[in-house]
PDB file with one MODEL, atoms N, CA, C and O in Angstrom:
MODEL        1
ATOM      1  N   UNK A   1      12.807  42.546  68.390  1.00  0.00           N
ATOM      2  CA  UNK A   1      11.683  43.317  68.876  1.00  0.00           C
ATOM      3  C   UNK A   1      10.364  42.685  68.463  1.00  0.00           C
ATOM      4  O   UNK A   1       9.238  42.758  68.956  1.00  0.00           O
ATOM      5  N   UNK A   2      10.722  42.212  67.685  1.00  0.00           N
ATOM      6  CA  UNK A   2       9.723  42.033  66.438  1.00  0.00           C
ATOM      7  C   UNK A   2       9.017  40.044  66.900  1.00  0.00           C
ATOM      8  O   UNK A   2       7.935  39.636  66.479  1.00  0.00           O
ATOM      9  N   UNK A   3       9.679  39.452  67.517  1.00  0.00           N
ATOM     10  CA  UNK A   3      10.002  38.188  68.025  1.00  0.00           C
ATOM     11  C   UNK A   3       8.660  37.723  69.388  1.00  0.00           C
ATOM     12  O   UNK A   3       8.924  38.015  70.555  1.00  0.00           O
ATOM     13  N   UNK A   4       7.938  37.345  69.210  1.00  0.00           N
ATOM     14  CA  UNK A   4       7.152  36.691  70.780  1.00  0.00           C
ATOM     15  C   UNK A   4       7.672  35.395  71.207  1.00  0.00           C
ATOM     16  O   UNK A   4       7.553  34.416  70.472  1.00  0.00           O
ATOM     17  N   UNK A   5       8.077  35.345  72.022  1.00  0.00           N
ATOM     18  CA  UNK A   5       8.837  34.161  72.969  1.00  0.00           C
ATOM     19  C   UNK A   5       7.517  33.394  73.560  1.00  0.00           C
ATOM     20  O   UNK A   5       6.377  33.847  73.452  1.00  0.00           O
ATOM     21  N   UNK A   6       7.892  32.005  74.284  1.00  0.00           N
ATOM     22  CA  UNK A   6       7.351  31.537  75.147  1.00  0.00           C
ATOM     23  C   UNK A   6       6.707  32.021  76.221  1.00  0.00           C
ATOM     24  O   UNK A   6       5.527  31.742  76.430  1.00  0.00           O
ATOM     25  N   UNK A   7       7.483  32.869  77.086  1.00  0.00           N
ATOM     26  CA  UNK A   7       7.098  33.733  78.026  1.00  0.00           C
ATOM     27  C   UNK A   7       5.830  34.619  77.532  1.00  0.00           C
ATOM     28  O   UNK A   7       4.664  34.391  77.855  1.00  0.00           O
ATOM     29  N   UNK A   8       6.117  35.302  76.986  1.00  0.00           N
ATOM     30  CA  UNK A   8       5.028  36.397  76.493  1.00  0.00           C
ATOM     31  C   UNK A   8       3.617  35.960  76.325  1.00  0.00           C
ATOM     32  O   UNK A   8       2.568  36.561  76.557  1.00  0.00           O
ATOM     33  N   UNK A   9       3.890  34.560  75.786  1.00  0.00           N
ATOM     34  CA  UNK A   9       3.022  33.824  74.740  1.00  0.00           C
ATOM     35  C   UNK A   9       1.849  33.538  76.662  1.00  0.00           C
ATOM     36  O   UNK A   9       0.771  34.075  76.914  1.00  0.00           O
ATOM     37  N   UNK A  10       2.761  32.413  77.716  1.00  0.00           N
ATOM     38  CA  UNK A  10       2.174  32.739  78.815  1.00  0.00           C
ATOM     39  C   UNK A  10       1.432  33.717  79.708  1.00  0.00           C
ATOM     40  O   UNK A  10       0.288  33.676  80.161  1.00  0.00           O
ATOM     41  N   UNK A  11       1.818  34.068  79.758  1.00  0.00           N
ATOM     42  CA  UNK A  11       1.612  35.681  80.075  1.00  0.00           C
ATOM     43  C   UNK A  11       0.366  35.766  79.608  1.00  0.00           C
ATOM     44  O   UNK A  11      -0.550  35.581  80.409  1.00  0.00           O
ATOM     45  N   UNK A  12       0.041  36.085  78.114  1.00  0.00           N
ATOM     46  CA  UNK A  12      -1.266  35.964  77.654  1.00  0.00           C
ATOM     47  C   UNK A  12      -2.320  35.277  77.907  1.00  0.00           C
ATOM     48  O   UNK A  12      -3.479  35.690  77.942  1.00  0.00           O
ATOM     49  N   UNK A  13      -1.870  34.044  78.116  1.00  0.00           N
ATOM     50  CA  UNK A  13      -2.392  32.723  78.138  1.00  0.00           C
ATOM     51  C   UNK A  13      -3.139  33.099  79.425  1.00  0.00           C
ATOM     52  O   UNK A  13      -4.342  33.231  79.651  1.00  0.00           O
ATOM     53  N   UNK A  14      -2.063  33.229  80.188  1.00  0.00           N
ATOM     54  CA  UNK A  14      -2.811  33.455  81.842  1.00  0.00           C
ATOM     55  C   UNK A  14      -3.737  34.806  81.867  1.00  0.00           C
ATOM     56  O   UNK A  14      -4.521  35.023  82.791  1.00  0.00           O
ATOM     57  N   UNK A  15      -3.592  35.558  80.922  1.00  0.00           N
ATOM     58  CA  UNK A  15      -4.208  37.238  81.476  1.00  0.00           C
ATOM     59  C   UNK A  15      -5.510  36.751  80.695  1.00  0.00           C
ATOM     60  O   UNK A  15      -6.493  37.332  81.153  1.00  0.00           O
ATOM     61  N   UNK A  16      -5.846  35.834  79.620  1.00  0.00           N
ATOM     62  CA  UNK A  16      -7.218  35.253  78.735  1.00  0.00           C
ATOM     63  C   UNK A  16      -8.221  34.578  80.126  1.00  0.00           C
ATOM     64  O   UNK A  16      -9.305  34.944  80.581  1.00  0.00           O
ATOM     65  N   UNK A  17      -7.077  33.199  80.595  1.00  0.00           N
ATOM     66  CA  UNK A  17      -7.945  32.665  81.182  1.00  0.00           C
ATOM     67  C   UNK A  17      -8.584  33.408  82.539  1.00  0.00           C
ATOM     68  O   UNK A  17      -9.755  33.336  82.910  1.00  0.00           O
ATOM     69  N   UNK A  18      -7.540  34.110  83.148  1.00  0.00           N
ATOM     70  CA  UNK A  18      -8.590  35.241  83.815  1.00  0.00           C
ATOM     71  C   UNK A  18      -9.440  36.285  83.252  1.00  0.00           C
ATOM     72  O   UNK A  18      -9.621  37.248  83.997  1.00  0.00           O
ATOM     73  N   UNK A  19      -9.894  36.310  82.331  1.00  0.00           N
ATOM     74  CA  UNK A  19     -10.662  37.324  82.247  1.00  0.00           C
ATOM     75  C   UNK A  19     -11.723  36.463  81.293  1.00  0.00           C
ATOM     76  O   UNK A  19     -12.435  37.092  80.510  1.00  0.00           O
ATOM     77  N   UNK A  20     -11.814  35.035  81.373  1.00  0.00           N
ATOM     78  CA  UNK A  20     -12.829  34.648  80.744  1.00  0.00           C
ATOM     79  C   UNK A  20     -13.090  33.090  81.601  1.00  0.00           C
ATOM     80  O   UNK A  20     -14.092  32.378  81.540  1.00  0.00           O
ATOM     81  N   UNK A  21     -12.083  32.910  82.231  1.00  0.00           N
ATOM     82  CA  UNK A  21     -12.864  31.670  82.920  1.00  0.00           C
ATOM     83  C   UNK A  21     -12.347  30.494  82.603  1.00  0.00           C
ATOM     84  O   UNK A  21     -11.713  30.904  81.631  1.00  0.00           O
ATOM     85  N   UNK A  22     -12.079  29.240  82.641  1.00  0.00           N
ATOM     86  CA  UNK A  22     -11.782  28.148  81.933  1.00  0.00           C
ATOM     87  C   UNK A  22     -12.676  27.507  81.504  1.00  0.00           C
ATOM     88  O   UNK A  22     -12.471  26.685  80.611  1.00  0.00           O
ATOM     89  N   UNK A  23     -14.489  27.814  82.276  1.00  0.00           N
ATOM     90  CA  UNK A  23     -15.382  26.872  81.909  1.00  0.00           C
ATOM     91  C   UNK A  23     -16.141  27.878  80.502  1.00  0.00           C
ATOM     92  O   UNK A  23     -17.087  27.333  79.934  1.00  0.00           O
ATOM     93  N   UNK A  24     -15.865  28.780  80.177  1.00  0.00           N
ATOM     94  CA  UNK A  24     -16.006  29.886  79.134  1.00  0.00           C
ATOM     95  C   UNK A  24     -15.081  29.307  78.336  1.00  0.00           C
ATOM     96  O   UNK A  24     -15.589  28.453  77.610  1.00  0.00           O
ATOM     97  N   UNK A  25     -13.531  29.493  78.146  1.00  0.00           N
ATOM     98  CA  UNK A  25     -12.419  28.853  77.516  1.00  0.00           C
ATOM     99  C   UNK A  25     -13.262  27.259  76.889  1.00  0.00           C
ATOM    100  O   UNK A  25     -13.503  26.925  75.729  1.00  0.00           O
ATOM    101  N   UNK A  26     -13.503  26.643  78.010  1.00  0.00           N
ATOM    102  CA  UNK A  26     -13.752  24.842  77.519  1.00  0.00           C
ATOM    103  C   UNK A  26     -15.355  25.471  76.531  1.00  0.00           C
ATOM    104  O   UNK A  26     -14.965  25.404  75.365  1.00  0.00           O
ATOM    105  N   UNK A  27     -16.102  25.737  76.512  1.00  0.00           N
ATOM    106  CA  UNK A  27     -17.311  25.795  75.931  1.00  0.00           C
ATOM    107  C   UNK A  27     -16.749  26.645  74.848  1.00  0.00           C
ATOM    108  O   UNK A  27     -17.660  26.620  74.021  1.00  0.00           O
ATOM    109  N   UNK A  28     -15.793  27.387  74.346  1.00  0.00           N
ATOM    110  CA  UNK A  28     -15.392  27.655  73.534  1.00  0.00           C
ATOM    111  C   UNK A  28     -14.844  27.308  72.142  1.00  0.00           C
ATOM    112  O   UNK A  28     -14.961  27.383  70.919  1.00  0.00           O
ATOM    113  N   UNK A  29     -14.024  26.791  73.425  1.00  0.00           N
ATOM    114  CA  UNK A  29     -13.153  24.890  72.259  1.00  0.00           C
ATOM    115  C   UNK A  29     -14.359  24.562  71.746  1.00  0.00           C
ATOM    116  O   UNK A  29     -14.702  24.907  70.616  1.00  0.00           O
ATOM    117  N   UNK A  30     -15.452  23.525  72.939  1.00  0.00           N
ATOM    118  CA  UNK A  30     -16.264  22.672  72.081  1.00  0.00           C
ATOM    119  C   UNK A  30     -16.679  23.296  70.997  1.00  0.00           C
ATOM    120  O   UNK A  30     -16.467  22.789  69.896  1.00  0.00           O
ATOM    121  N   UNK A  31     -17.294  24.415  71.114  1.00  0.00           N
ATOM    122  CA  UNK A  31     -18.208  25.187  69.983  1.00  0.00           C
ATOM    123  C   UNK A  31     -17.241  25.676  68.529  1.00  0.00           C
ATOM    124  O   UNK A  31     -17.569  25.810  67.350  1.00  0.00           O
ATOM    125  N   UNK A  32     -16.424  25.787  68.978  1.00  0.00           N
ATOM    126  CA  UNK A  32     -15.515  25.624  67.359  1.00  0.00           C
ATOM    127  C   UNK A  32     -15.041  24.641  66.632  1.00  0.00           C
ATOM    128  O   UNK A  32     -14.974  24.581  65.404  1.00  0.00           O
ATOM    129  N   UNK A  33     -14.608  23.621  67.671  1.00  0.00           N
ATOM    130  CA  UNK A  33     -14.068  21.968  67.106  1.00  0.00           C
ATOM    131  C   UNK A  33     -15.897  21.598  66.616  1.00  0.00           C
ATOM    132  O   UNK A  33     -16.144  20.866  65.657  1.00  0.00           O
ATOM    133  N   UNK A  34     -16.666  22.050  67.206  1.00  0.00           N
ATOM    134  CA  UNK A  34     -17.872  20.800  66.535  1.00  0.00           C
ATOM    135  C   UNK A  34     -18.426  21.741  65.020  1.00  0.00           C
ATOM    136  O   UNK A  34     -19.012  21.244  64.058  1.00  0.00           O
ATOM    137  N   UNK A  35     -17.970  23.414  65.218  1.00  0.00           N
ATOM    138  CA  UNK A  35     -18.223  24.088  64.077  1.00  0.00           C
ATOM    139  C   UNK A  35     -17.197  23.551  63.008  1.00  0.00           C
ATOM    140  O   UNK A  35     -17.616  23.262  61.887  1.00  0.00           O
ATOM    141  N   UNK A  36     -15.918  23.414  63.312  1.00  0.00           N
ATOM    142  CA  UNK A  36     -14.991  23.127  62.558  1.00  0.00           C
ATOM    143  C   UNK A  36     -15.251  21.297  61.713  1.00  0.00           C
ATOM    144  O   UNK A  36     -15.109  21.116  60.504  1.00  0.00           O
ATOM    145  N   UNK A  37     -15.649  20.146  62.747  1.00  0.00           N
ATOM    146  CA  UNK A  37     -16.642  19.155  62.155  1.00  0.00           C
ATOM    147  C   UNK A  37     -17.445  19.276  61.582  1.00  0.00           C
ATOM    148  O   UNK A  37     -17.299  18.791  60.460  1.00  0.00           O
ATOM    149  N   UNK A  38     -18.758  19.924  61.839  1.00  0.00           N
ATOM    150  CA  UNK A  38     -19.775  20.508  60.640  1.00  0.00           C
ATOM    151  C   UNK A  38     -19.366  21.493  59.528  1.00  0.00           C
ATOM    152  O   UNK A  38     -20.146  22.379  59.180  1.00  0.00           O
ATOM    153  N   UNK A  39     -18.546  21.395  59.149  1.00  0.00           N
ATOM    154  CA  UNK A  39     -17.959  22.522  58.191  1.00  0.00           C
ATOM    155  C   UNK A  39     -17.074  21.393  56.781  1.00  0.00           C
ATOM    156  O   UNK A  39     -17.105  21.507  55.556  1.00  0.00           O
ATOM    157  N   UNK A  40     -16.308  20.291  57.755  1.00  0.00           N
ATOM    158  CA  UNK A  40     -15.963  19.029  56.782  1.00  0.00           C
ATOM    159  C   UNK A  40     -16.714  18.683  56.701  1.00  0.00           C
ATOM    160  O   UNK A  40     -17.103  19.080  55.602  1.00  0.00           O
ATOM    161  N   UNK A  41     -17.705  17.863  57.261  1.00  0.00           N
ATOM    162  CA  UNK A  41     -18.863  16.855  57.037  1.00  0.00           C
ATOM    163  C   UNK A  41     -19.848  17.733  55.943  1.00  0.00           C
ATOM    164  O   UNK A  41     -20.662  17.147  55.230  1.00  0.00           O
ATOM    165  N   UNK A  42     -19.686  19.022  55.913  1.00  0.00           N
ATOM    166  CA  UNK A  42     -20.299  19.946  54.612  1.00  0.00           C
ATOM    167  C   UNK A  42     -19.701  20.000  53.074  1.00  0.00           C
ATOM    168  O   UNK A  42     -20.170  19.915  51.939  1.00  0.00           O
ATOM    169  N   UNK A  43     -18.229  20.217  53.753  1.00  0.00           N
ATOM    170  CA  UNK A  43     -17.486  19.810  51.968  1.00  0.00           C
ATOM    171  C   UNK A  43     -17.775  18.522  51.470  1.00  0.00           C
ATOM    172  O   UNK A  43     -18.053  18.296  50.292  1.00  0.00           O
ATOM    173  N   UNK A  44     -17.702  17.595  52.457  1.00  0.00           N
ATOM    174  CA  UNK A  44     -17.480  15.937  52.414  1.00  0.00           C
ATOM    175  C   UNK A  44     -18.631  15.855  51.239  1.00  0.00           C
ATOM    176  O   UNK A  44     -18.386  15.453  50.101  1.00  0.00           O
ATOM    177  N   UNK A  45     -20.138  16.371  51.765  1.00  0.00           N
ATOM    178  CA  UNK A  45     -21.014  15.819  51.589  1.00  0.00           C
ATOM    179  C   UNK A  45     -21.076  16.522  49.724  1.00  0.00           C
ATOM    180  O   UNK A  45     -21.259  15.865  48.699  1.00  0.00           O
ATOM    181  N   UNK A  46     -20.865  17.928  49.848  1.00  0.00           N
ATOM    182  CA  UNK A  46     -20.649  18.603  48.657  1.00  0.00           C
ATOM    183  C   UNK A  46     -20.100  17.815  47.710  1.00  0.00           C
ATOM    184  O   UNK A  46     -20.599  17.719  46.589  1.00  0.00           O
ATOM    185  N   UNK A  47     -18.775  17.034  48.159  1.00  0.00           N
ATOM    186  CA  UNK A  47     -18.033  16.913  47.048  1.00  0.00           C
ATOM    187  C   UNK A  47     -18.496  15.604  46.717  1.00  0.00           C
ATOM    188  O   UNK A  47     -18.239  15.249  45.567  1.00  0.00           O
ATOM    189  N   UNK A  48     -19.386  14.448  47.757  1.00  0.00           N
ATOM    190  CA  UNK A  48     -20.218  13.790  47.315  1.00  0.00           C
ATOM    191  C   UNK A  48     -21.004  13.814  46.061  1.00  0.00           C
ATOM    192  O   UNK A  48     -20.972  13.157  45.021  1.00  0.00           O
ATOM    193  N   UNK A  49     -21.800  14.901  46.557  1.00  0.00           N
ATOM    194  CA  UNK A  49     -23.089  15.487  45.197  1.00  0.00           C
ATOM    195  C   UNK A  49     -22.853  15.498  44.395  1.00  0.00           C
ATOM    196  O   UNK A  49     -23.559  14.999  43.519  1.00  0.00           O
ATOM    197  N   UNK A  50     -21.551  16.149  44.119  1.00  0.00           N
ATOM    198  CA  UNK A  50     -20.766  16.693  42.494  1.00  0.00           C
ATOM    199  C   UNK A  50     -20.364  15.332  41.623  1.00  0.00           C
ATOM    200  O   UNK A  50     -20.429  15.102  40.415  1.00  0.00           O
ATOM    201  N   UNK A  51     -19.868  14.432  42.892  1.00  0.00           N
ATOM    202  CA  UNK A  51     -19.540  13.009  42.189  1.00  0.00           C
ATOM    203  C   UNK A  51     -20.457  12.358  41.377  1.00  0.00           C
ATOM    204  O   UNK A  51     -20.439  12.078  40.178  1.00  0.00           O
ATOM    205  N   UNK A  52     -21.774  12.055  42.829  1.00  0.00           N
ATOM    206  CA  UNK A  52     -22.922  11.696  42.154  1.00  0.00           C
ATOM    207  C   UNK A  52     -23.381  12.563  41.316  1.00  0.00           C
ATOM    208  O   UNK A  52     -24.233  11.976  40.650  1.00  0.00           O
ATOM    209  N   UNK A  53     -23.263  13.923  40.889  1.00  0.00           N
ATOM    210  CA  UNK A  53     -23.654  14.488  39.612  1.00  0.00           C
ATOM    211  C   UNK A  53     -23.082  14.269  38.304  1.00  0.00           C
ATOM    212  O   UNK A  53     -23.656  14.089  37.229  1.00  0.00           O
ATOM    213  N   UNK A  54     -21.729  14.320  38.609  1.00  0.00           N
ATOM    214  CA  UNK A  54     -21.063  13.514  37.185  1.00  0.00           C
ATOM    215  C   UNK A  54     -21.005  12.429  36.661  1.00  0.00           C
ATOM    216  O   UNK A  54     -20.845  12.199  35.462  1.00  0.00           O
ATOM    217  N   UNK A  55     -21.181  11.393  37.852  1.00  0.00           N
ATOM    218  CA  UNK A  55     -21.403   9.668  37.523  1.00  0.00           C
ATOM    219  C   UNK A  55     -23.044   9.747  37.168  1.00  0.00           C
ATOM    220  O   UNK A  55     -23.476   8.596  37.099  1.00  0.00           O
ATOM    221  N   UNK A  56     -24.055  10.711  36.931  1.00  0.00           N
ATOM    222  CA  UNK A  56     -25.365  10.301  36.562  1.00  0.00           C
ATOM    223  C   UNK A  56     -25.192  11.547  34.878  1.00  0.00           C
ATOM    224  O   UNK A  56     -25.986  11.126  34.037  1.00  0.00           O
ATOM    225  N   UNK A  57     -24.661  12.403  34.513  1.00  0.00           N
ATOM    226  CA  UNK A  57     -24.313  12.902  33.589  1.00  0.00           C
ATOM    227  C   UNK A  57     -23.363  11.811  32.867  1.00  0.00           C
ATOM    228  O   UNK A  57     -23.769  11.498  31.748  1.00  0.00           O
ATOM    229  N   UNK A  58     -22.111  11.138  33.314  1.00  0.00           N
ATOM    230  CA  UNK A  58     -21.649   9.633  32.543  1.00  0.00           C
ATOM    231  C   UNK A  58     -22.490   9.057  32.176  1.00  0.00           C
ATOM    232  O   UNK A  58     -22.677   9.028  30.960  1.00  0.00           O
ATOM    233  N   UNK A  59     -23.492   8.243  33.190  1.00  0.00           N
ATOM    234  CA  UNK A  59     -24.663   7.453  32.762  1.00  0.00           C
ATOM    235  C   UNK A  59     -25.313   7.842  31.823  1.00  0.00           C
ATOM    236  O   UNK A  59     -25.397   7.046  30.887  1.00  0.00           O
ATOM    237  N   UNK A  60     -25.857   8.873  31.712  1.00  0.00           N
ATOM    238  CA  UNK A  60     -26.647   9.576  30.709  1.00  0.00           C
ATOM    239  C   UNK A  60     -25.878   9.379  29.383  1.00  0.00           C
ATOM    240  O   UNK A  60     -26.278   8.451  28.680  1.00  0.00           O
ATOM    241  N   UNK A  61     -24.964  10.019  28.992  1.00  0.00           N
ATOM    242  CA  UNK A  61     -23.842  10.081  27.719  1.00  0.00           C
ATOM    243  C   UNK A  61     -23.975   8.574  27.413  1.00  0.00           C
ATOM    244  O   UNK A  61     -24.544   8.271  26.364  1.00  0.00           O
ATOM    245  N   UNK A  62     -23.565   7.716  28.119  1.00  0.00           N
ATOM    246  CA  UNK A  62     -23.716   6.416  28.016  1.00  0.00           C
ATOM    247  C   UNK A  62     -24.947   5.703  27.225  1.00  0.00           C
ATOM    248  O   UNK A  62     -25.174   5.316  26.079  1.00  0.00           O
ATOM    249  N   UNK A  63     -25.520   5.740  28.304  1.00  0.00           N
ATOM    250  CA  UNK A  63     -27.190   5.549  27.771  1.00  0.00           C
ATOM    251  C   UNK A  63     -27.720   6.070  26.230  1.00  0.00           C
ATOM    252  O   UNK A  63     -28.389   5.512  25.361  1.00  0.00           O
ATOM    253  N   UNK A  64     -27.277   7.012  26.297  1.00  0.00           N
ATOM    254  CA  UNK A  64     -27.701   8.034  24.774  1.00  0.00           C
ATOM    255  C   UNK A  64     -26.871   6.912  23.865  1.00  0.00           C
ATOM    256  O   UNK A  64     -27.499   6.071  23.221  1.00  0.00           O
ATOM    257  N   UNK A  65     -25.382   6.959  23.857  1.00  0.00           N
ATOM    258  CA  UNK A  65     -24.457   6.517  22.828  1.00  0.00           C
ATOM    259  C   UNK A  65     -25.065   5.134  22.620  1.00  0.00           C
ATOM    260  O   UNK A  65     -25.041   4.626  21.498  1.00  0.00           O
ATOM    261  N   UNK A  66     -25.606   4.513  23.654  1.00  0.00           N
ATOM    262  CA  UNK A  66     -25.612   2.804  23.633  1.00  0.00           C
ATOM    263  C   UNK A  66     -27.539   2.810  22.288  1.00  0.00           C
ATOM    264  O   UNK A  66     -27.819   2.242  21.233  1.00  0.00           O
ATOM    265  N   UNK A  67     -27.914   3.290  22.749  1.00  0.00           N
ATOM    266  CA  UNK A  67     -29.464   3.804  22.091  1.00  0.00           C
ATOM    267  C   UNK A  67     -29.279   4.283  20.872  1.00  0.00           C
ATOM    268  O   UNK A  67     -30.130   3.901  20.068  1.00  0.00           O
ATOM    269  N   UNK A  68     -28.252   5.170  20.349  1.00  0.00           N
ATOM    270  CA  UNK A  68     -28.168   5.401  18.995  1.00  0.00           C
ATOM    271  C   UNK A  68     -27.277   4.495  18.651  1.00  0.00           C
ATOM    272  O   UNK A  68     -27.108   4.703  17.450  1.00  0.00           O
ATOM    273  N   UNK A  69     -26.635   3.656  18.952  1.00  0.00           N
ATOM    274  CA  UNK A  69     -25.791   2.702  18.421  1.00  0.00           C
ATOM    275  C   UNK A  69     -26.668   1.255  17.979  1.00  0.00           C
ATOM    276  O   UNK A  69     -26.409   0.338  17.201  1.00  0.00           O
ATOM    277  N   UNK A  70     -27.843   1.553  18.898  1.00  0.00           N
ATOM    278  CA  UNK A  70     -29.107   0.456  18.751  1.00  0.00           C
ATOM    279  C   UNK A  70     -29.873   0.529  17.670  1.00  0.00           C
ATOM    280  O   UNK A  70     -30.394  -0.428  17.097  1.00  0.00           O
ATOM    281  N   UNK A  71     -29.985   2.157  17.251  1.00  0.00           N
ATOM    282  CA  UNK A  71     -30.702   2.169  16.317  1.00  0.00           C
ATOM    283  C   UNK A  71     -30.025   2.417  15.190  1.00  0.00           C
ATOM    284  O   UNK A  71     -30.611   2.830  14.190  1.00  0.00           O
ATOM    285  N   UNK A  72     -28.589   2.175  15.216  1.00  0.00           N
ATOM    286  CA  UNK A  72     -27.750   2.408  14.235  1.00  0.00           C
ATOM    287  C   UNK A  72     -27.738   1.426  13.123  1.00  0.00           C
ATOM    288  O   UNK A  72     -27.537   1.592  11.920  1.00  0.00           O
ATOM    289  N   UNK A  73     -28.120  -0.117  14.128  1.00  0.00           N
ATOM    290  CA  UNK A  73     -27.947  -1.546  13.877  1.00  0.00           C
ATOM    291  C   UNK A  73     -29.226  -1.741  13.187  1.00  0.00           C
ATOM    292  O   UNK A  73     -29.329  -2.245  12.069  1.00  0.00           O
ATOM    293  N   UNK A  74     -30.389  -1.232  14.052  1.00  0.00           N
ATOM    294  CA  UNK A  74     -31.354  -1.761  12.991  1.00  0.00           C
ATOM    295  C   UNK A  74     -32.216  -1.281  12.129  1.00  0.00           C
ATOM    296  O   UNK A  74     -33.341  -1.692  11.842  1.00  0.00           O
ATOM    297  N   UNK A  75     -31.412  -0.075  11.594  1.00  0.00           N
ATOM    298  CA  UNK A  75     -31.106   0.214  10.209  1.00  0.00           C
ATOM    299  C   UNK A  75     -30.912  -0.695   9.107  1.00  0.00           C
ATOM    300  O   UNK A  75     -30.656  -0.260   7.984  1.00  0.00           O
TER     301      UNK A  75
ENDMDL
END
């Protein structure tokens, strides 16, 4: 009962595209596939930042350790 088949699944398919069009349907697609692209190209860029935030927090730690190790010497 509980089961949707192929058939059914058609059925739908056909009762959507009449009642919205195919050129409604196609402008649909586009507008979610290019939302669904701008949405990676958003993490992408995020998880960029975070990188470059931790590789300039490394640098830093770095920098510090190398500077007191400088003035460790000329002591």
């Amino acid at each position: 009962m509980g089961n949707i088949g192929i058939w059914q699944l058609l059925i739908v398919a056909v009762i959507i595209i009449l009642l919205f069009g195919t050129k409604k349907l196609r402008t649909l697609g586009s507008d979610l596939g290019s939302s669904v692209k701008g949405f990676k190209k958003a993490i992408a860029s995020e998880d960029d930042k975070k990188s470059s935030d931790t590789q300039d927090i490394n640098d830093t730690i770095v920098n510090k350790e190398s500077a007191e190790s400088k003035d460790k010497e000329q002591v």
